[in-house]
N, C-alpha and C positions, 0 to 999 in steps of 0.2 A: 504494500500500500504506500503512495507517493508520500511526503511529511509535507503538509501546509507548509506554505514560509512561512505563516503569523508562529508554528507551533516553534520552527526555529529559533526566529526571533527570540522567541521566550527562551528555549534552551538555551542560546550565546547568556544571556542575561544570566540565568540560574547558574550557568556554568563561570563566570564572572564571579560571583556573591561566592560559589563553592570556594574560589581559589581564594580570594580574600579571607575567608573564616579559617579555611583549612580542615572546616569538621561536619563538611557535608559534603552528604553524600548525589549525584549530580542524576543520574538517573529515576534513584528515588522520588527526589525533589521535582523532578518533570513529569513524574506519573502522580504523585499527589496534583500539581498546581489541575493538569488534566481534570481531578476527581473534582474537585473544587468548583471547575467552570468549565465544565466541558465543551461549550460552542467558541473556545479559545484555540482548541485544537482540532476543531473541527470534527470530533468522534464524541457518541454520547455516553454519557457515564455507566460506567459496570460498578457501581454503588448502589443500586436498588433498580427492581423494578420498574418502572413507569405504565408502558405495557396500557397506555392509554384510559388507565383507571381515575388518574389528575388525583393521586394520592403524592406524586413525587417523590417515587420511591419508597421502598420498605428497604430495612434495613437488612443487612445478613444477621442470622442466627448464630454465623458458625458452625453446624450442624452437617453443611455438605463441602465441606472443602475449600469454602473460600466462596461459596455461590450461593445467591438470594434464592432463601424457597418460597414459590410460588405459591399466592393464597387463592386458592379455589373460588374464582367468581367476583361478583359483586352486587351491592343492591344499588335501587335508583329510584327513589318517590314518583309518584305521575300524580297523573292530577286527579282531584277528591270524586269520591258517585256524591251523587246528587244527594244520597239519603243514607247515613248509618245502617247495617245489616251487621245480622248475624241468624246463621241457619238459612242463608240463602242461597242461592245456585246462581252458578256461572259457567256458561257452557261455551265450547268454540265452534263459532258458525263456522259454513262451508267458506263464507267470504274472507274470514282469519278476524272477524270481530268478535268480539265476546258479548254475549245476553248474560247480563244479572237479574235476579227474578226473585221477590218475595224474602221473607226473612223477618227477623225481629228487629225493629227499631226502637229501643230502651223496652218499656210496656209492652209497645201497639205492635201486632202483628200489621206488615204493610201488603198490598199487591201492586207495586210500582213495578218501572223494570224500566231496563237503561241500558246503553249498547256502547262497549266501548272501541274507540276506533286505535289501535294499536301505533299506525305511522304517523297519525295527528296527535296521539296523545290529547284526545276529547272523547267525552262522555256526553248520550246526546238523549234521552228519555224518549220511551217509546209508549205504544197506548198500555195501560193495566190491566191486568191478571183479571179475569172475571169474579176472583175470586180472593181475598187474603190468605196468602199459605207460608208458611215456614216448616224447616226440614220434612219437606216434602223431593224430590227426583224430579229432574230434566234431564232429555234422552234426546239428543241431535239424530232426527231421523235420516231415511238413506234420498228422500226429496227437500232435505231442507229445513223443515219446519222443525219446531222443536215441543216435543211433550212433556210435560208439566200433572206430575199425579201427585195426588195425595197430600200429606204434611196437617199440620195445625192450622184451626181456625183461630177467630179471636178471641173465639171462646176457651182456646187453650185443649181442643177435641181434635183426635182426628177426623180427617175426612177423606169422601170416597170418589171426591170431585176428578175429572184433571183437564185438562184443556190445551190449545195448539198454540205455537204462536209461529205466523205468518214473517219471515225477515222482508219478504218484498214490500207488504203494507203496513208491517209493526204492528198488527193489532192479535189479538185473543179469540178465539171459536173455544165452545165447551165441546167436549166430546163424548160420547159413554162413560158413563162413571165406573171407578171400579167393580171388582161383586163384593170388595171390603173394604170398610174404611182401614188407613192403618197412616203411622209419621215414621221417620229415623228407619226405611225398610232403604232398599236396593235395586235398583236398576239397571239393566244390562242389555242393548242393542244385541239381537240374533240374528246369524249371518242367513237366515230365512228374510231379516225385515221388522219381524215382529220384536214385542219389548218384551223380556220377561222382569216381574218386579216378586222379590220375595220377603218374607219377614217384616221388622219391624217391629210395632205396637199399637197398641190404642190406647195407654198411657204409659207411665213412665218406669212399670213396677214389671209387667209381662211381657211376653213376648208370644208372637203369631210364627209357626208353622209354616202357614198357607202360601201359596204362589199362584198367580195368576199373570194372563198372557192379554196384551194387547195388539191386535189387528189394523195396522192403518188402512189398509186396504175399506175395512168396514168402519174403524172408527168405533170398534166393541173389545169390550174387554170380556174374558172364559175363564173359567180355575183351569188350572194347571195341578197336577198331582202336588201334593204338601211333601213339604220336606218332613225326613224323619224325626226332627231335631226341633224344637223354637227356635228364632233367632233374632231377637230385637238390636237394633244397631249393627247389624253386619256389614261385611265388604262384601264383592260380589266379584269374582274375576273373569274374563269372560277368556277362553283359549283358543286356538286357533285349532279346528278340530271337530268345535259344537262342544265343548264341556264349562260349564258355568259352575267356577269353585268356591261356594260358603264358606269363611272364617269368622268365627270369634261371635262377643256381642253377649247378649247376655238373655239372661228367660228368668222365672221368678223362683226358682232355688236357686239361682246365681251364673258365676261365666258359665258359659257356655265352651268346652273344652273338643266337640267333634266337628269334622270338615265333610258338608255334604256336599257331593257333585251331583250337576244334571245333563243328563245330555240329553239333546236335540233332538238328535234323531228318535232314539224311541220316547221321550218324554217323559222317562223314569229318574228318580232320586238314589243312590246308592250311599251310603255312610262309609267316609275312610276307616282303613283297620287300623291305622294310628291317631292318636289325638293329638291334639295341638298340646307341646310339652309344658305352654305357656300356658293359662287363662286371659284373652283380651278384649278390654273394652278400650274404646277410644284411642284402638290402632288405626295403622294401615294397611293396605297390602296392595304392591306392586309388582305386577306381571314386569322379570329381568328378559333380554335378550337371549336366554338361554331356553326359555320356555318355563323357570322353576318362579315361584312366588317370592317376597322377602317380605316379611309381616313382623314389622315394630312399633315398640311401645305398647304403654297397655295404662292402665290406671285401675290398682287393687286399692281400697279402702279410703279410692279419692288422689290419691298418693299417683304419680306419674312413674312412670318405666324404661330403664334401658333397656329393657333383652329383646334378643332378636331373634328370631329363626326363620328358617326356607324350608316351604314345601315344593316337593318335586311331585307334579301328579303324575307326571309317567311312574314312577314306581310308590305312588301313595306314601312317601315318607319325610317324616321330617328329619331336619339336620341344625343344630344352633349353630349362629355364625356370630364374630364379633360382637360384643355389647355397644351400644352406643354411647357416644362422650358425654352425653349429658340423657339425663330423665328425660321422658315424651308423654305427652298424652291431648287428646284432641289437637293434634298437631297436623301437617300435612308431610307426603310425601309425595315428588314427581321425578318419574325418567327424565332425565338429563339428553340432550343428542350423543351423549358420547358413550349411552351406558351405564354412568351411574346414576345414582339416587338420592335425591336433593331432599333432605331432613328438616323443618322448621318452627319455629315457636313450640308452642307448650301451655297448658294451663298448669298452674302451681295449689301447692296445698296451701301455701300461707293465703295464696288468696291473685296475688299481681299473674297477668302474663308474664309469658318470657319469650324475648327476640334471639336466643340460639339457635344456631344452625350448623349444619355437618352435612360432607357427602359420603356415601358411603360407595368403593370401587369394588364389585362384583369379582373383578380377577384376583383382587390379592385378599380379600377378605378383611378389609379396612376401613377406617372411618376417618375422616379429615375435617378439622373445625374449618368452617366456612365463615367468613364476614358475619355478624349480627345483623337478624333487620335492621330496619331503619326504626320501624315502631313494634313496640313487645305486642303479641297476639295468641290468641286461643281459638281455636272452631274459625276459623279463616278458611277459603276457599283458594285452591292454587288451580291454577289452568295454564297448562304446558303451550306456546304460541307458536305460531310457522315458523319464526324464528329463532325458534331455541329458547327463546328466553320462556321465564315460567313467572307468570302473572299472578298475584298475590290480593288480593279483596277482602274489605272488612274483617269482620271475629270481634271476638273481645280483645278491649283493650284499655287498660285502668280499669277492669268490672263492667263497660258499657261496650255494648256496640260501636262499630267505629266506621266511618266515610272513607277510612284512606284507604289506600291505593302503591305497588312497588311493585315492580321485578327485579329476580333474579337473574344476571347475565351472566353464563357459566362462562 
């Protein structure tokens, strides 16, 4: 590489002051002044990362040889929704905009909904809900539109309602109601078309069984054979294959410790021969590029959780993997473009959210402290965007519901 003349200049100088003292040293001395002000020499600093974060560097640890480790990511505020939520949905249109729909606003259950546009970074209100709903499912169907079942009324009841909503006109159609009320259940797009929704509750002590199927074609919703198991609050995973895998959640003698699958094709329930080694409520579980699950966090006795484990449904068994770096629970998790799995917030026992975050890398079986949100949160909604980046929506935060708004840029 040619040496600037400005970088010479400097050297003759440095090399001058050397002879004079006697007790410097001359090469040294020209790779600091470089560190110090790097557009002096035209090359930019190996003193920390920049890496276009506009942190100005981090500093080395030490740790690898002389080289800055890289911190996994960052976050970035965007701009506020229109109205505090919590327990609402946020789904990714076909267009790469995000639908937010329903949810708690302090009190008052809302039926607002608001659309946000990702490259303008604006949020634009659309027509309302027919109906107030929180933790209730929205399901991006395979024309577009998006359905919207079940959840809480304002009366704090579930309901059996669900309705459409139109991205061309922004507006709400009611559709067939379910054949059960129920809130905190699961929904899963089948590669038929159709939605399948299972579990949940109809308050906040039991849990339902039952599953039922909705039909866009007709606009009607059928029972579906019941799972072997209750499941209130479950995950739902849906595999490439036709098998939809139940985890966790809980029923009214408590967690819930068995993994039902369903498949498709025949329309039967089967119970894994192993149980989940954990009890989880208020985890997650995300489908890895391997095809096997990773389902963390949990919350026993209120209290949040590190443990982790993978189920593999090709051979129905589970495997623990790494603990995570901090306790979880009502937290989110989303795939990453690269594979891994982006860890965040928390609700606490003493009472505050909490803005930690971790990735966790599927190859090495490890966990990596990521950047802290911007704002601590609970029961927040993440929604993975065409661009990689993973969009983050209200929860609680201070004990209220909260308007803001950030991604994750891995």
């Amino acid at each position: 590489m040619r040496t600037p003349v400005r970088f010479v200049l400097v050297s003759m100088m440095l090399g001058l002051a050397a002879c004079v003292a006697g007790c410097i040293d001359f090469p040294t001395e020209v790779g600091n002044v470089c560190k110090r002000n790097p557009p002096l020499c035209g090359e930019q600093s190996d003193g920390g990362d920049t890496g276009g974060t506009g942190d100005g560097g981090k500093p080395d640890s030490g740790t690898d040889g002389g080289q800055p480790e890289p911190e996994p990511g960052r976050w970035e505020e965007r701009d506020l929704m229109h109205s505090a939520r919590k327990g609402h949905t946020a789904t990714l249109l076909s267009d790469g905009k995000v639908l937010v729909a329903g949810g708690f606003n302090q009190s008052t259950v809302v039926a607002t909904a608001e659309v946000y546009d990702p490259e303008k970074n604006t949020w634009t209100l659309v027509g309302s809900m027919k109906q107030v709903r929180a933790d209730h499912t929205a399901t991006l169907l395979r024309d577009g539109t998006v359905l919207v079942a079940g959840g809480r009324n304002a009366n704090d009841e579930a309901t059996a309602t669900s309705e459409l909503y139109d991205p061309g006109s922004g507006t709400w159609t009611y559709v067939g109601p379910m054949t059960g009320a129920r809130a905190v259940h699961a929904a899963v797009l089948l590669s038929s078309g159709k939605v399948l929704v299972v579990g949940g509750g109809i308050d906040g002590d039991g849990g339902l069984n039952s599953a039922e199927l909705y039909d866009p074609g007709s606009g009607t919703w059928s029972e579906a054979e019941s799972m072997p198991v209750a499941h209130n609050a479950p995950t739902a995973t849906w595999l490439d294959g036709g098998t939809v895998v139940v985890i966790g959640g809980f029923k009214l003698s408590g967690p819930v410790f068995t993994v039902e699958e369903y498949s498709e094709s025949t329309g039967h329930w089967t119970t894994s021969g192993k149980q989940s080694p954990t009890p989880r409520e208020d985890h997650t579980a995300t489908l890895l590029p391997s095809g096997r699950i990773l389902v963390a966090g949990t919350s026993r006795n209120e209290a949040p959780g590190n443990s982790v484990d993978i189920y593999d449904p090709s051979t129905r068994s589970w495997a623990s993997a790494n603990p995570m770096l901090n306790d979880h629970a009502g937290h989110i998790a989303a795939l990453l473009p690269s594979g891994k799995v982006l860890v965040a917030g928390s609700s606490s026992p003493s009472g505050p959210s909490l803005s930690v975050a971790e990735v966790y890398d599927p190859g090495t079986d490890k966990w990596e402290a990521a950047p802290p949100m911007r704002r601590a949160r609970a029961y927040h909604v993440a929604t993975p965007l065409k661009s990689g980046e993973v969009l983050i929506t209200g929860g609680l935060s201070n004990g209220s519901p909260t308007n803001t708004v950030e991604v994750y840029i891995p």
